[in-house]
N, C-alpha and C positions, 0 to 999 in steps of 0.2 A: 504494500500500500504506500501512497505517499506519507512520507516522515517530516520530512523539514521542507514544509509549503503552509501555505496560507490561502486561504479563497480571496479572490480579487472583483472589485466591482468597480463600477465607472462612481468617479465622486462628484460628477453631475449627473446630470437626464439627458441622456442621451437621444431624448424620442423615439422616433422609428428606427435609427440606424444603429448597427451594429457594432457595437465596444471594442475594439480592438487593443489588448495588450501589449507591453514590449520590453525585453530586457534585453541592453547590451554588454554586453562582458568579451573576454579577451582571454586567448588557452597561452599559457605562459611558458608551457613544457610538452615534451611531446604526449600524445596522445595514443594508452591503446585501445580504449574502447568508451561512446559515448551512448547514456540511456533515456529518454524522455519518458516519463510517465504524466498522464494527462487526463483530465474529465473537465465539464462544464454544466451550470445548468442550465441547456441550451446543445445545440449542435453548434460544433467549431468546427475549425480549420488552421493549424501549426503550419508556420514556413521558421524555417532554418537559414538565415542568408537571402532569402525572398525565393527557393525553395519548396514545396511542398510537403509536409513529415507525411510518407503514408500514403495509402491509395484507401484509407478508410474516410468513405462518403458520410455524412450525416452523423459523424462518431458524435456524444458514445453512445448514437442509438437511442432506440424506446424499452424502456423497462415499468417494473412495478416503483415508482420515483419517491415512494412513500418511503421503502424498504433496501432498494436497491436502485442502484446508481453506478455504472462501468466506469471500471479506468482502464485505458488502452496504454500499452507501452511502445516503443518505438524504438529500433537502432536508428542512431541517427550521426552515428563516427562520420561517415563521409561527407556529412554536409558540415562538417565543420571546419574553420578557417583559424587564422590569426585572429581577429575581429570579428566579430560575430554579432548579429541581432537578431534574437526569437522573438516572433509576433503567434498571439492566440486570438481568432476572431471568431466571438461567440453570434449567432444568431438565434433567434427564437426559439426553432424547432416541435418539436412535440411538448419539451417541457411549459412553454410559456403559450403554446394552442391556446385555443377555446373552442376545437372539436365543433362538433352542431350548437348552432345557439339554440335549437327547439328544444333542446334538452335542459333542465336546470342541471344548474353544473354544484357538486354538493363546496363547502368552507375550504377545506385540504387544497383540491383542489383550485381555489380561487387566490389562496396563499402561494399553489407553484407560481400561479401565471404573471403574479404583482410581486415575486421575489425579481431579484436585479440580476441581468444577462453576466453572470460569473463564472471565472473559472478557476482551475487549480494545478501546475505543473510542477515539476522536480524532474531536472536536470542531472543526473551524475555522471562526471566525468572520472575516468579512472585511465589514470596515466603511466606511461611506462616503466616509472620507476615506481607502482603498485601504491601510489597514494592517489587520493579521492578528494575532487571536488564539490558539492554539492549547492546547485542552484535551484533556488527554491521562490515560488513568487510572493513577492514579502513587500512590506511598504517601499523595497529603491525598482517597483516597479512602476514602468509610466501606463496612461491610456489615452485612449482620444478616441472620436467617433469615425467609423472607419468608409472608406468606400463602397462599400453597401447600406446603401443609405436607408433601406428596407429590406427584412426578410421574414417571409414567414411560410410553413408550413405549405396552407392552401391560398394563401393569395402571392404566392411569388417572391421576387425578387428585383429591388431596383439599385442599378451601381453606378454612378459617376468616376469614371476615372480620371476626370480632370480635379477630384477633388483632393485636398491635400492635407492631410490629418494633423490636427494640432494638438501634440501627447504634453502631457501633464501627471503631476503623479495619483496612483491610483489607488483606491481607498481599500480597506480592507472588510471582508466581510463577514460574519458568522455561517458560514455555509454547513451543511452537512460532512461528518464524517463517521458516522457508525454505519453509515448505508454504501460506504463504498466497496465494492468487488471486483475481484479479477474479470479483463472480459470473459464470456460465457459462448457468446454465440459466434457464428462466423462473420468477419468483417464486410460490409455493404462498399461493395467497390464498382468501378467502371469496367463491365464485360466484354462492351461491342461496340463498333463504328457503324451506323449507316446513313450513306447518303440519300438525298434524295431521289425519288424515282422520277420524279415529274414535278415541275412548277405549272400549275393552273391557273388561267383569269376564268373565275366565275364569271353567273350573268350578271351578278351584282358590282362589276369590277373588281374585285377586289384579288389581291396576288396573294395564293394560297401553296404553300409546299405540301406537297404528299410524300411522304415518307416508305408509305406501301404497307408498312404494320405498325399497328396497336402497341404503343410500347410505354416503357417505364422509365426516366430518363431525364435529362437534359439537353439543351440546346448550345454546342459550341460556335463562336460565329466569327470569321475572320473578315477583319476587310482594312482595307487602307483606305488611311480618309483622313480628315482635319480635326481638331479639338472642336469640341461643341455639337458634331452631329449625334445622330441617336439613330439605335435601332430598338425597333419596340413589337413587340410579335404576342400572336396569341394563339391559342390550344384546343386544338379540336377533336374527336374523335372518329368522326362521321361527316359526312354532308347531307343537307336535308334531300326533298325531293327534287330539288330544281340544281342541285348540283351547287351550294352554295354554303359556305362555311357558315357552322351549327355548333353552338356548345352551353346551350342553355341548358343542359344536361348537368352539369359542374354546378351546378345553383348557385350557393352565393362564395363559392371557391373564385376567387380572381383572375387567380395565375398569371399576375402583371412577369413580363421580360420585360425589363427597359433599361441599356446599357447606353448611357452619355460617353461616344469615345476620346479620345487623347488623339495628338499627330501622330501618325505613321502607322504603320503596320502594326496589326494588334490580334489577340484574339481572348474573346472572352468565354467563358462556362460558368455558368453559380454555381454554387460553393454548397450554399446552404438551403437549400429548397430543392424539391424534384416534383415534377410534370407529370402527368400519364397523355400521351396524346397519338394518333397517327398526324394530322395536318396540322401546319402552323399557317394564319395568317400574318402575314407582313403587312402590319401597320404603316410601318415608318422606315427607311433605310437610308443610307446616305446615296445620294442618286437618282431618289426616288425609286421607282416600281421598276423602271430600266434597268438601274443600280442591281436586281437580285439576281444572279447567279448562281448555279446548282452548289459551286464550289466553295461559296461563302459560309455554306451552311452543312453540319454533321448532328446526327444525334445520336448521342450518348446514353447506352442502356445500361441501368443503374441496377444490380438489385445482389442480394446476398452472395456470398460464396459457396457456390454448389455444384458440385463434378457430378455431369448427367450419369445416369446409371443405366437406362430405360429405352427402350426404342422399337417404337411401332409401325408397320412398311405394309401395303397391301395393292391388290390389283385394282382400286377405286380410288380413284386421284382427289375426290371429295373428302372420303373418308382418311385418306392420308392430310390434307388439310386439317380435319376435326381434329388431327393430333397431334397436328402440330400447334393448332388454338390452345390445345390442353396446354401444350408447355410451355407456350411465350404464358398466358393467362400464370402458369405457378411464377416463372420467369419476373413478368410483371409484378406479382402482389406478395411474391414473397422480399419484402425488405425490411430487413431487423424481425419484422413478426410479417404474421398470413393475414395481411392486408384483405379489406372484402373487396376493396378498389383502390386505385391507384392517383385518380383522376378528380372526385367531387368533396366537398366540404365532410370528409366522414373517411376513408381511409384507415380505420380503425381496424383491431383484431378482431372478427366477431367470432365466438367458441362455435357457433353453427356450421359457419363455413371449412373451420380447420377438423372438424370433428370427420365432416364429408370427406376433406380431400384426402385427410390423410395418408391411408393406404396408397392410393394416386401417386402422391407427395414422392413417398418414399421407393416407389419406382422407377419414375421419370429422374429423381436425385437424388443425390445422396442426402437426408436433410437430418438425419440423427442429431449432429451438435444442432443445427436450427430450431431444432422441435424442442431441443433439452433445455436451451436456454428460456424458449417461451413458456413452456412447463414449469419451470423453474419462478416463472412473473404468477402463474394461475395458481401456485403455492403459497405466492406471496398474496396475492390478491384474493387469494378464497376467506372469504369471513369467516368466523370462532362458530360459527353455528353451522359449517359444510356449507354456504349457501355459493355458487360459481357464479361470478358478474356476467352479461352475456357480452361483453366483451373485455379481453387481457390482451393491455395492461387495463386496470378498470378505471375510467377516466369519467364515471357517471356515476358512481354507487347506486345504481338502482333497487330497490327494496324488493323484489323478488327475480325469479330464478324461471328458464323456460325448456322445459324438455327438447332434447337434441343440442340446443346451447349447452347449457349445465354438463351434458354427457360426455362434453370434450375431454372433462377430468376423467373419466375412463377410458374413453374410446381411441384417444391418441395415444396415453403411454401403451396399452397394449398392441395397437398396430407398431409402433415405434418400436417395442422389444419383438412383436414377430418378423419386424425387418430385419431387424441387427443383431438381436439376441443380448443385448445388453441389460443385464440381470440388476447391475448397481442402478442403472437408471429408474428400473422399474419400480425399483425397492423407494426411491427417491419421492416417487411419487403414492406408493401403497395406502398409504394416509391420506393422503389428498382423495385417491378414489376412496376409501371408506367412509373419509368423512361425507363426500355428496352423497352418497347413501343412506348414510344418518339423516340428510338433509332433507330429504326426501320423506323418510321413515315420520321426521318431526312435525313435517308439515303439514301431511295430510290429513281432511276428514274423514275418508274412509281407510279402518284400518289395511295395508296389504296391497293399498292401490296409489297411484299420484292422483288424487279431487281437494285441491287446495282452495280454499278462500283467499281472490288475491285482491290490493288494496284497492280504494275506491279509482275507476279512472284506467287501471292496470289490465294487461291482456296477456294470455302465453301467445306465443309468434304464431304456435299452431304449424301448419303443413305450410310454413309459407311461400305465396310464388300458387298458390295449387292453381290447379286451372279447372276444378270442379266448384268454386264460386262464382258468383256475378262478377263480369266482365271488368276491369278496372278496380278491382280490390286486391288487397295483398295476401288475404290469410284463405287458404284452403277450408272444403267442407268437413276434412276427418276432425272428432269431435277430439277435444282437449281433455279429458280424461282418458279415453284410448290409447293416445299417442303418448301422452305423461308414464303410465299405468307398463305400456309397452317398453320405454325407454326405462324404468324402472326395474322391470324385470333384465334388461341385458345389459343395464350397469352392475346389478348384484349378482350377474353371470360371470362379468368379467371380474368384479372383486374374489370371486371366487379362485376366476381361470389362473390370476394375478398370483393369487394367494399359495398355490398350491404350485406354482412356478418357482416362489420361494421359501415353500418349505413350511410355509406359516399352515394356521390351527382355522378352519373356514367352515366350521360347523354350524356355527351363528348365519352364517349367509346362505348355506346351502338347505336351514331350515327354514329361512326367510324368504331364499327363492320357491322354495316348493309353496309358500302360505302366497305369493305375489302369482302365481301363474291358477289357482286354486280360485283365488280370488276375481282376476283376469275373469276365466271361464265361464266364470259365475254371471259378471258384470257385462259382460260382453260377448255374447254368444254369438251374433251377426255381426257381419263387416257391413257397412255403408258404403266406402268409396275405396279407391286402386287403392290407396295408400294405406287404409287401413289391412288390406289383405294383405297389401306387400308385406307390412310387420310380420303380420299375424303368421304368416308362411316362413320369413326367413328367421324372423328369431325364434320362429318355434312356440307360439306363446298360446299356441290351441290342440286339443286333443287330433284333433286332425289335420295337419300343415297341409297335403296335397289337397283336400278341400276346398283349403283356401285360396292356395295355388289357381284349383278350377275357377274358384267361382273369379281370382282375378284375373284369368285371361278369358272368361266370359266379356267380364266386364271391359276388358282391352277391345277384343273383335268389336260390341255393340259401340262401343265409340268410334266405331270406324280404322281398328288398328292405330290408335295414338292414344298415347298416356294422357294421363290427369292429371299427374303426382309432381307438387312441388318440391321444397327443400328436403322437408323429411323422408319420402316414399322415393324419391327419383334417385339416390344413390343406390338404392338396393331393388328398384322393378326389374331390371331385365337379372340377376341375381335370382329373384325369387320366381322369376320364370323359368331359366333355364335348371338350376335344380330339381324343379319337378315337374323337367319331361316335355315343356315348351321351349326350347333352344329355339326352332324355325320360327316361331312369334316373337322372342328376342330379339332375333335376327333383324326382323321385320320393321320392329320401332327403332332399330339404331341406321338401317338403312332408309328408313322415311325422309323423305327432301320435302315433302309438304308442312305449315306449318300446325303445330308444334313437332317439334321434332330435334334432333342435335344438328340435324343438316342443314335445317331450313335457314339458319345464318350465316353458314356454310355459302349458300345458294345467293345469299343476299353479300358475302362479300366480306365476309366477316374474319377477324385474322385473329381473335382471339374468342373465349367464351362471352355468351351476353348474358344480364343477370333475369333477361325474359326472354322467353320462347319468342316474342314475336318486338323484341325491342324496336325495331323497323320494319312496320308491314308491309305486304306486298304492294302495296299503291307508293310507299316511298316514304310515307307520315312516320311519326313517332308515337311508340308508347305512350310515350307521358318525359314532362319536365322535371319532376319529382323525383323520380327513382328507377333509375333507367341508365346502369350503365351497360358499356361495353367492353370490360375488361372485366372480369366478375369470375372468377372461378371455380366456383364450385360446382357448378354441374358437367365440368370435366371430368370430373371424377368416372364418368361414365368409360373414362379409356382403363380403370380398371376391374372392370368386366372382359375389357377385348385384351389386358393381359391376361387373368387370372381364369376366363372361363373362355372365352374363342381361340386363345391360345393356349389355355391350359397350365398356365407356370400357377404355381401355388406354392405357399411354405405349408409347412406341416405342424400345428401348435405344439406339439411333443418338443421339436427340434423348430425351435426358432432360428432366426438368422438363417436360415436356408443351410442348415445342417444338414436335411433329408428334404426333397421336393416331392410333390406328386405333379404329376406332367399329363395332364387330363383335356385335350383339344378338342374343341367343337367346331367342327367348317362348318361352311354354307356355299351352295351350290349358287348362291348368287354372286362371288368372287371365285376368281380362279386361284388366288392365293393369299397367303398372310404370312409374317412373321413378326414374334416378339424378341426381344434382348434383353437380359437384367444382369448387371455386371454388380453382381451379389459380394458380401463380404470373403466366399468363396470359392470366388472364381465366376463364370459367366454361364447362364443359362439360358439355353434357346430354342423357340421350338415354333418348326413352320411347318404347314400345310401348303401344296398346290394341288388342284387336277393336273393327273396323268391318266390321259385316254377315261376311260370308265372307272378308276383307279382314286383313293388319295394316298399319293406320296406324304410321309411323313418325315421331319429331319428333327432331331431329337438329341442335346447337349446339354451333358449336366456334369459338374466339377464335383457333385456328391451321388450318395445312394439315391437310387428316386424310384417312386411306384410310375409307371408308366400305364396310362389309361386309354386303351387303340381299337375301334370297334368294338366297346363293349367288354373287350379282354387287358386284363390287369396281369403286369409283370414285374419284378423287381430286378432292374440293371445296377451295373455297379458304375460309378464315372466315367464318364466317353460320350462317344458320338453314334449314335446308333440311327439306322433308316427302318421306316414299318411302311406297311400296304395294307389299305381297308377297303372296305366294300364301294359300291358305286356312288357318286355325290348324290348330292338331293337335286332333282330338277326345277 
């Protein structure tokens, strides 16, 4: 931890613009190795010599900021000189947000955002002949308000680089120190270049750059020019129907760029703010709308550090599409936490979303440290009484809890150990999942079930998204005790599974499970809507799951072969289909291009997930202003189904971490071929199908034992590459 520092704050008001620090000092001897250690309340930015420390964006991140707070370290031997000046320039970031304003924001809360943009660094140097020096930001350090004259979160960033900082010395502050930690999570850095595809003049004239994809980012911008001009751009996702830059989607998110340049060749990138956007319009540029050039302009993909693992290939150029929406979509919203968007005044963790993709997550990347750190914030953030905020870090304290939300605290640490098999982490979390259990058990009026009295005003989210309610609402028709009642039973499943992973004494939950499904049966003998059967069939929560199963692909056909099922039902329908014996009606609603469907935005243009079926309808209109993004990730989750059950890779809960596979393929005679990849903790697993004549070829690699499931017939291979032949496709 930092030892000999002090928290530093500006000893005036700074206003909008952002504090900038500065110590100068001087290495007097030679030098063998130098250490930066650093935090802020606020996101910074360290230069060494006017240097960058780091390729960490946004440090140090969003965390639980009540409890926990990151300090990042840095080598930083090579940026050092004879003479030397460290600058730390804090911007607002998450700490000093104000999130949605429709939401009351609780006191805690209110005290980050009117604390002062601070920070805190210790320097050590350690010198050839084995003695140390130790810089530490103490009162002989100066400040001044820096050329970012504004930053924030959702409304942007504005810099004048003609401006010239007038440093004074800098005050000292009471900051926090019992909440500082080692970093936890993977660093948020710069991934990818891409230029533009296309500059457009809409019909409205206006000069719009297309980028080509949905992404998560910043804008670098070079140009030569004079002192005093400006470029000033704005962020879009979409075009409306006339071909014309649209981003009243972002509601009251800003997303000001506005860079005042200096003489000569220059080039700028913010620092302290990120974008979610495909098109920029170009407001303002030096030269006017002549002036833009493809070459002026790069965007910069922003988002955690995470080595693909995952990769999905088939004979549908659509469907290869949808999955690659899946992974820019993780791509984009995963930065510091599992963003629900990237793009509008909200950007938040929400437990529902992370709880869905999970499994997903951990396919397409490696996200283990990712997950541990956030898990590690929902520890922090879980209240004394098990109650889960529905979103971490909790930045809302809201007075109740929502089935499927709340169940992240289960449902993530165990997909996270059946990815990785990591047993401490699971352990990490054991308590946290018991406690929502308890939380559950506390609150309801009927015993055995989730039927909660919630506060006056207050809603559970419900199925939300479903599309078995009135057109233009958010919450599905499955009833809220169903859904509660159901997620209840397969949190105390997994407290169970958890339990008995390590070793622990799970008598208590496995009599509690048996009085919760007892209960269930009792209370809920008919399903109403998809989603309700979905449960009811994959968690097993009725005396007769293929039942269920019928009656919901009854209910699939009478809708004309398309789902109903919003957030809750739609990660696990085609799941609870193909388990029992509907695979080719599976099939059916993943290959659908009409809308609702995964394709149908696909069809529309779409380069990553939307957070509605029909975010842009076929006439060209929009959803809605409200809540309608298009980077929205959770119903990607759907690409794993097409790992785990069209291709068949699966872990085995015995042997997590892909210790033992089963390798269980389902084709479809509507593609000629597929293949998945999962470059697992050990070693790579893969397994494809094509038509061969009347034939399917099977190609089948596994770096462990695996049950291998091929027309029906089950075999146990040992590690290698092995080929099979099954019967005729389906027509």
């Amino acid at each position: 931890m930092i030892l000999q520092a002090s928290w530093l704050c500006p000893a005036a008001d700074p206003g909008e613009a952002a504090p900038v620090y500065r110590k100068k000092f001087a290495v007097e001897k030679p030098l063998a190795s130098a250490t930066l250690r650093v935090t802020a309340l606020g996101v910074y930015e360290a230069q060494l010599n006017g240097k960058r420390v780091g390729d960490f964006f946004m440090a140090p991140g969003f965390t639980a900021y009540r409890t926990r707070l990151q300090v990042q370290q840095y080598d930083v031997t090579a940026l050092l000189e004879k003479d030397n000046e460290l600058t730390v320039t804090v911007g607002r970031g998450w700490y000093h947000s104000r999130f949605l304003k429709i939401w009351e924001i609780p006191q805690w809360r209110t005290d980050l955002m009117n604390s002062p943009l601070s920070a805190i660094a210790e320097l050590r140097l350690t010198f050839a002949d084995g003695t140390e020096q130790v810089i530490g930001t103490d009162a002989s350090w100066e400040w001044a308000e820096s050329s970012a004259r504004f930053t924030d979160i959702y409304n942007g960033e504005v810099y004048d680089a003609t401006y010239v900082p007038q440093f004074a010395p800098a005050a000292l502050y009471d900051g926090p120190t019992d909440t500082l930690t080692e970093q936890e999570g993977p660093e948020v850095r710069p991934q990818e270049r891409i230029a533009p595809a296309a500059i457009l003049r809409t019909p409205k004239g206006e000069t719009v750059l297309d980028f080509g994809q949905n992404l998560t980012g910043v804008i670098a911008v070079s140009v030569d020019t004079k002192a005093g001009d400006v470029v000033d751009l704005s962020f879009g996702e979409v075009l409306d129907a006339d071909g014309n830059f649209y981003n009243a989607n972002y509601r009251d998110a800003k997303c000001l760029y506005r860079y005042t340049c200096r003489d000569g060749a220059q080039t700028y990138m913010p620092q302290l703010t990120f974008y979610g956007f495909r098109y920029v319009r170009v407001n303002e540029f030096p030269g006017g709308a002549e002036g833009v050039k493809e070459n002026n302009f790069t965007s910069v993909v922003i988002h955690s550090e995470m080595k693909r693992t995952g990769w999905l290939q088939c004979s549908d150029p659509l469907l290869n599409r949808l999955f690659e929406n899946t992974v820019w979509g993780q791509k984009d919203n995963f930065l510091d936490i599992p963003t629900d968007c990237p793009q509008r005044d909200e950007r938040m963790g929400w437990t529902g979303d992370a709880q869905i993709f999970a499994r997903t997550a951990a396919l397409n990347f490696d996200v283990e440290r990712f997950f541990a750190k956030w898990m590690a914030d929902l520890r922090a953030d879980q209240w004394d009484n098990g109650l889960v905020p529905p979103v971490i870090p909790d930045v809302r304290e809201r007075s109740f809890a929502s089935p499927a939300w709340g169940d992240a605290a289960t449902v993530v640490p165990w997909e996270i150990y059946l990815a990785y098999g990591n047993r401490e982490l699971l352990e990490k979390q054991f308590a946290s999942m018991c406690k929502w259990v308890g939380y559950i058990t506390s609150v309801t009026t009927v015993p055995y079930l989730w039927i909660d009295v919630l506060p006056e005003g207050k809603r559970h989210y419900g199925d939300w998204l479903g599309l078995d309610a009135p057109y233009g609402t958010y919450k599905g028709a499955s009833r809220d005790g169903f859904l509660g009642s159901a997620f209840y039973a397969y949190s105390t499943e997994l407290v169970i599974k958890a339990g008995k992973a390590l070793g622990k004494d799970t008598a208590y939950y496995e009599d509690l499970y048996e009085r919760i499904l007892k209960a269930f049966r009792e209370r809920f003998p008919v399903c109403t809507t998809q989603t309700e059967c979905v449960l009811a069939a994959y968690f097993r929560l009725v005396q007769d799951p293929q039942k269920a199963a019928d009656q919901l692909a009854e209910m699939v056909r009478k809708a004309g072969v398309q789902l109903e099922t919003g957030f809750i039902g739609t990660p696990y329908l085609l799941h609870a289909l193909s388990d029992y014996g509907y695979g080719e009606l599976a099939w059916s609603l993943l290959l659908r291009r009409e809308y609702p469907s995964w394709l149908y935005s696909v069809t529309m243009g779409a380069t990553t997930i939307w957070e509605h079926w029909d975010g842009i309808r076929p006439d060209g209109k929009m959803w809605s202003t409200d809540m309608n993004s298009y980077n929205h990730y959770a119903y990607g989750s759907v690409a794993d189904w097409v790992y785990t059950k069209a291709a068949g890779i699966q872990t085995v809960e015995d042997h997590p971490g892909y210790e033992r596979v089963r390798i269980a393929p389902l084709p479809d005679g509507r593609l000629d071929w597929l293949k998945a990849t999962v470059n697992t903790r050990r070693g790579t697993v893969a397994s494809a199908w094509r038509r061969e004549g009347a034939m399917w070829r099977y190609e089948i690699t596994t770096p462990v034992e695996a049950e291998v499931v091929i027309g029906g017939i089950s075999r146990t291979v040992e590690p290698g590459s092995y080929l099979f032949f099954s019967a005729a496709p389906v027509k």
